[in-house]
C-alpha positions in Angstrom: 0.0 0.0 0.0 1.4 3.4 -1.0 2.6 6.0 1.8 -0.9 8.5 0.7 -2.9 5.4 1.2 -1.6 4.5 4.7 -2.2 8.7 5.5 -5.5 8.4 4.3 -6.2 5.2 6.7 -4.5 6.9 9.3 -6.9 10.0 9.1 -10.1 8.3 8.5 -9.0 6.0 11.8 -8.8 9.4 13.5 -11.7 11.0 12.6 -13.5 8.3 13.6 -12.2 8.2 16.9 -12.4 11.9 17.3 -16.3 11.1 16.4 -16.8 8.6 19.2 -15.3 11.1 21.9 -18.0 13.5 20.6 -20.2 11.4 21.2 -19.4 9.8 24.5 -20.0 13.8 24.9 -23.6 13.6 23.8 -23.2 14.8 20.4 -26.1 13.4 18.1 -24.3 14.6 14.8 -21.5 12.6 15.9 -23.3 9.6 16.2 -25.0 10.1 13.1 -21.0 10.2 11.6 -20.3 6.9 13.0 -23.5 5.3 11.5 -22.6 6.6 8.2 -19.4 5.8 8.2 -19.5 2.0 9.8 -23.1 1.2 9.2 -22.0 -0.9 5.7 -19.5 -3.2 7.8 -21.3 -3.7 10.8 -24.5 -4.8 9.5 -22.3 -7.1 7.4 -21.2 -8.7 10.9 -24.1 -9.2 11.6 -25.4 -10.7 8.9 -22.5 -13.4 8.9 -23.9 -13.9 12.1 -27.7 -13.9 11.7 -29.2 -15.2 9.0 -32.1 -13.7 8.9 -31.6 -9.5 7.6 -34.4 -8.5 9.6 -32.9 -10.0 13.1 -29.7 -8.5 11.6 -31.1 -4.5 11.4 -32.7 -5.1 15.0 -29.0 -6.1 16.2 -27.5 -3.2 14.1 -29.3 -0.6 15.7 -28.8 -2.3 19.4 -25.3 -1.9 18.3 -25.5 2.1 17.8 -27.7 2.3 20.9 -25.0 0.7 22.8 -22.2 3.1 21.1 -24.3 5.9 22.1 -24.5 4.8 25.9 -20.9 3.1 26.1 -18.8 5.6 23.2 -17.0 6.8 26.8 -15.7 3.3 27.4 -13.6 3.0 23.7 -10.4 3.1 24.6 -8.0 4.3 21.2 -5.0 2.9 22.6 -6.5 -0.8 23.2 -8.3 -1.5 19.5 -8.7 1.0 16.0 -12.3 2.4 16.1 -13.9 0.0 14.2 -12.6 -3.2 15.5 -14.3 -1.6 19.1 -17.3 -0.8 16.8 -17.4 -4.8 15.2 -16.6 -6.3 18.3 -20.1 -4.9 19.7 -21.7 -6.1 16.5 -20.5 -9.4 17.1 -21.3 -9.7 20.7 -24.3 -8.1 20.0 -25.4 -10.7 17.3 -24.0 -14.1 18.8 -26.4 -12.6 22.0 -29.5 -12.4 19.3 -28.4 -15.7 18.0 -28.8 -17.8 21.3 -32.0 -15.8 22.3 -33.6 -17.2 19.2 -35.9 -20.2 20.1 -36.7 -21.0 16.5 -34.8 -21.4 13.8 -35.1 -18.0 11.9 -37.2 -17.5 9.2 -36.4 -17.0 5.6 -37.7 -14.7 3.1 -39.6 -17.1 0.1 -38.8 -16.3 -3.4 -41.9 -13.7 -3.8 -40.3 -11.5 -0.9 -36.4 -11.3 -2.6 -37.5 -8.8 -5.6 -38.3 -6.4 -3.0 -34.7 -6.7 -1.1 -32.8 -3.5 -2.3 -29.7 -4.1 -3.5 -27.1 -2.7 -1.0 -24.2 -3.9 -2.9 -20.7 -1.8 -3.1 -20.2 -0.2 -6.3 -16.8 -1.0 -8.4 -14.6 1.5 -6.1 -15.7 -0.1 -3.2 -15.9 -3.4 -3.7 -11.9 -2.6 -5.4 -10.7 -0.9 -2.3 -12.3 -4.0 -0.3 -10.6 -6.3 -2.4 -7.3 -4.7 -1.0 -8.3 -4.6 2.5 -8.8 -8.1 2.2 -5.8 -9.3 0.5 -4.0 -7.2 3.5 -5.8 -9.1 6.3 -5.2 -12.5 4.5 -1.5 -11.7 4.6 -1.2 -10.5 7.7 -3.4 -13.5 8.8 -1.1 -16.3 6.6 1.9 -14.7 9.3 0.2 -15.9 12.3 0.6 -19.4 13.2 -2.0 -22.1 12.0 -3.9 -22.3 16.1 -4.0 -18.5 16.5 -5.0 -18.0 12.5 -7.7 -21.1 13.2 -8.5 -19.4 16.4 -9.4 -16.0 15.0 -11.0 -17.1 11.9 -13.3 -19.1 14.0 -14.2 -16.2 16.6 -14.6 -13.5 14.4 -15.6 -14.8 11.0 -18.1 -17.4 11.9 -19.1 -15.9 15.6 -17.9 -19.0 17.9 -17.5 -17.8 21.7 -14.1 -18.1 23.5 -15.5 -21.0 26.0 -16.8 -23.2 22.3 -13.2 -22.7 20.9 -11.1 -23.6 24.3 -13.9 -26.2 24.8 -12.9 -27.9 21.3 -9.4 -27.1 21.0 -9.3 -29.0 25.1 -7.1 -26.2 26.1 -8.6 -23.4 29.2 -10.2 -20.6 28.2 -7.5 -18.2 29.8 -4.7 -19.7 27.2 -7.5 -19.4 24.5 -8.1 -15.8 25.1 -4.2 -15.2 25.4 -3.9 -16.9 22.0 -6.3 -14.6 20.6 -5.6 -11.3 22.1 -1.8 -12.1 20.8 -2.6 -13.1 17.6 -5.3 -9.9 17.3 -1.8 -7.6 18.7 0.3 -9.1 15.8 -2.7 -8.1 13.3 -3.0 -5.6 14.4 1.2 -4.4 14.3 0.5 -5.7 10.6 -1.9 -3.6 9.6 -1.0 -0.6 11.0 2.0 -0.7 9.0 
């Protein structure tokens, strides 16, 4: 990635955390920055999550609810803004998830002409493209337990306690695996 092209991550990261400290402050235009900033790639964890989209736009705006009652508690040092802001999505949908008594409903083949389209156009989807290759390099450096590890918890929403549980290891070590592997992603990104 090009030196103007780190910058430009750098400063959106900033602004968004600069938007979050506005609203811990109880600014409403703030808040309404975040949304339209992260809206796209929360609701996408959530619907990797949930699979039903209506479940997944109840979770998404618990999730802004919660930013607008916790934004005090992000901490910039610990996480970028929007790992803070997916990490909520994610807790907020595996929650949803178990709460669910029935298996969730899905929309019949009448119902899909009405689904907008909320697809990315080209420039997006490009500029996604990249962001993904970088996370797949960054997560082909980790070794294959920590790179299993975080797939698992934050691409197909598995708890800590389900991976420790499966991989017969305490859930202490299987959090430290994590938070180190999520450290040395996050060294690789940044850079």
């Amino acid at each position: 990635m090009s030196v103007a092209g780190r910058d430009e991550r750098a400063e959106a990261r900033n602004h968004l955390t600069r938007c979050l400290g506005d609203v811990a402050r109880g600014d409403r235009a703030a808040l309404r920055e975040v949304y339209d900033l992260t809206s796209a790639k929360l609701f996408g964890v959530c619907l990797r999550i949930l699979p039903d989209r209506e479940e997944a736009e109840d979770v998404l705006q618990d999730v802004y609810l919660t930013v607008w009652n916790r934004a005090g508690s992000y901490e910039p040092g610990r996480a970028s803004p929007v790992t803070w802001l997916a990490t909520i999505a994610r807790n907020r949908s595996i929650d949803r998830l178990r709460a669910l008594s029935s298996s969730p409903r899905r929309a019949g083949a009448d119902e899909a002409a009405e689904v907008a389209d909320s697809g990315l156009d080209a420039l997006q989807l490009m500029e996604a493209d990249e962001e993904v290759r970088r996370l797949n390099g960054c997560l082909d450096q980790l070794d294959e337990r920590a790179r299993g590890a975080i797939a698992a918890a934050f691409f197909t929403g598995r708890t800590y306690d389900e991976l420790a549980r499966e991989a017969d290891v305490p859930l202490g070590t299987m959090k430290s695996v994590i938070r180190r592997a999520l450290i040395r992603l996050r060294g690789c990104l940044e850079r």
